[in-house]
C-alpha positions in Angstrom: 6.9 -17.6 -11.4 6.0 -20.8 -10.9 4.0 -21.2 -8.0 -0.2 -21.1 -7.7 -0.5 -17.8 -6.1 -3.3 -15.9 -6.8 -2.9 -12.4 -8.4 -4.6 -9.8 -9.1 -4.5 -7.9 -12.5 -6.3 -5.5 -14.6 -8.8 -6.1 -17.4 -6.5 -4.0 -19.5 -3.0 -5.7 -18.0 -4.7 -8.5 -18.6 -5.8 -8.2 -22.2 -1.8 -6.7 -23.0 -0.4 -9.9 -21.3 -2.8 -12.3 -23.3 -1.5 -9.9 -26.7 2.1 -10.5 -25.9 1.4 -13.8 -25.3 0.3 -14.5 -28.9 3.1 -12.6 -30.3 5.8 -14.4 -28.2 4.1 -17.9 -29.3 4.3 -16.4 -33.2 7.9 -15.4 -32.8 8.9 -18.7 -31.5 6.7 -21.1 -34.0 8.4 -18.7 -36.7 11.8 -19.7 -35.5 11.2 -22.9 -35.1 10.3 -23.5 -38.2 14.0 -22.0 -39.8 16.5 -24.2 -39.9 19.7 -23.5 -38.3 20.0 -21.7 -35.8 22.9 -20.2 -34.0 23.7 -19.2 -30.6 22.6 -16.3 -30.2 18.7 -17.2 -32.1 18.8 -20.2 -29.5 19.3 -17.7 -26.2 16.3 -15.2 -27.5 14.4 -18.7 -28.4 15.1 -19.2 -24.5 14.6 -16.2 -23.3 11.4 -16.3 -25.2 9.9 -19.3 -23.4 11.1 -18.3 -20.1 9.1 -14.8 -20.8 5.9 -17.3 -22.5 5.7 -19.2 -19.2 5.6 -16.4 -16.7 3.1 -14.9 -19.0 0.7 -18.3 -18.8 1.6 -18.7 -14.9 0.7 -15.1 -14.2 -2.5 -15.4 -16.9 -3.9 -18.8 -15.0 -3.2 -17.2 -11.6 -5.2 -14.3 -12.6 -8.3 -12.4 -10.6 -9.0 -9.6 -13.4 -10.4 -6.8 -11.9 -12.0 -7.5 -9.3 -11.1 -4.9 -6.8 -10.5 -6.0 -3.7 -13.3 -4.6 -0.8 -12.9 -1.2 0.2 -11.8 -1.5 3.7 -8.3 0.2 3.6 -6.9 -2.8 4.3 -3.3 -3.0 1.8 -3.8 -6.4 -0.3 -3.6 -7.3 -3.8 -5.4 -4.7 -6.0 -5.2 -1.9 -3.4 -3.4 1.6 -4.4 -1.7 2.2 -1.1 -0.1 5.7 0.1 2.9 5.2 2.7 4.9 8.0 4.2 8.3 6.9 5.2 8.9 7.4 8.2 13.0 8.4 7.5 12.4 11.4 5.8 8.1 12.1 6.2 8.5 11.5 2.0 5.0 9.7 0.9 4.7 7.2 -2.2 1.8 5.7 -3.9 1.5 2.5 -5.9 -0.7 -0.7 -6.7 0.2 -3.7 -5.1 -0.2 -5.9 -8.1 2.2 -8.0 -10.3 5.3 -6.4 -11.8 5.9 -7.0 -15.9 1.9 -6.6 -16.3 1.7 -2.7 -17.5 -1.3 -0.2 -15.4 -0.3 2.9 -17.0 1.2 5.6 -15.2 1.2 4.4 -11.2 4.1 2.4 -10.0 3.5 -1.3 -8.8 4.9 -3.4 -6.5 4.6 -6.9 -6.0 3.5 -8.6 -2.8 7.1 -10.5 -3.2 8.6 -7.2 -2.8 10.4 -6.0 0.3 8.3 -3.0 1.0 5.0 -5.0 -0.5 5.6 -8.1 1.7 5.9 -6.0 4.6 2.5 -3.7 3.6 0.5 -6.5 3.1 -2.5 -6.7 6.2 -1.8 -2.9 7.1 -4.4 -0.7 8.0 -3.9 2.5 7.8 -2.0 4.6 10.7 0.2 1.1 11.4 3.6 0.7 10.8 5.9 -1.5 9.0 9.7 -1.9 9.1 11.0 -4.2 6.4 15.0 -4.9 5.3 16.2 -3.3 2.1 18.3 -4.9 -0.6 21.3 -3.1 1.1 20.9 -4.8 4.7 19.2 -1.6 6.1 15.8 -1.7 7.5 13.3 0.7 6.9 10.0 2.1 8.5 7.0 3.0 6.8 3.4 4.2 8.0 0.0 3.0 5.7 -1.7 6.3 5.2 -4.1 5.2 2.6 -5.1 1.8 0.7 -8.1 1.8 -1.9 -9.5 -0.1 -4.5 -7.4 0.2 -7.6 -10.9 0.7 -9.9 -12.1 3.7 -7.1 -8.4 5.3 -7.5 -8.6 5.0 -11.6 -12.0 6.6 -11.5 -10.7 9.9 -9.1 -7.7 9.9 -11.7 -9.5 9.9 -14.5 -12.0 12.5 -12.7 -9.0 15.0 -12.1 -7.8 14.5 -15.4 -11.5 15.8 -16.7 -11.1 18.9 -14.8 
């Protein structure tokens, strides 16, 4: 990821990126340091730095936690409910950045068929977007809040 869009992360995702971060920089100093290295050292070393700088693009890009305002509009930050409308089944997810960690919900990135296609919905509006395959699908907003409102009814529940 290598462009300047903005996105939206939490506190938490943010602080496990910035710790993974420092352990990827400590793994590749240490390797550097050996000498000879063969093939095999060189791809992780590679795959290392390719993993260090979408870390740093995604951490300089970063709005942590600030939810977005709670107008059920689907954006960055929101968790969104959609039923599709194929089979009346109903998912919910953050629309946030895939390979940052938020615990238990599934996320989608805005880059994402179904999340490029969700983006600006308000709820009761459809959305048809194309699926890996070829197909197109149709799916109805039902719901979008603020990720920090849907963590504190979690959490709620989870006290009952």
């Amino acid at each position: 990821m290598t462009s300047s869009q903005t996105v939206w992360i939490t506190p938490a995702a943010h602080e496990r990126l910035q710790e993974e971060l420092a352990t990827l920089q400590q793994l590749t100093d240490e390797v550097a340091d050996e000498e000879g290295s063969d093939e095999n050292t060189a791809a992780i070393q590679r795959a290392r730095r390719a993993r260090i700088q979408e870390i740093h693009d995604l951490l300089v890009n970063a709005v942590v936690g600030e939810d977005p305002p709670n107008d059920g509009i689907a954006e960055p930050g929101m968790v969104v409910t959609v039923r599709f409308d194929d089979d009346d089944d109903t998912e919910t997810f953050l629309l946030g950045v895939r390979g940052a960690e938020y615990g238990e919900i599934e996320v989608y990135s805005v880059q994402s068929p179904l999340g490029s296609a969700i983006v600006g919905a308000r709820p009761g509006e459809k959305r048809t977007y194309t699926l890996p395959s070829g197909a197109t699908a149709t799916v109805t907003l039902l719901n979008a809040v603020p990720y920090g409102m849907h963590a504190a009814e979690d959490a709620k529940a989870d006290a009952k």
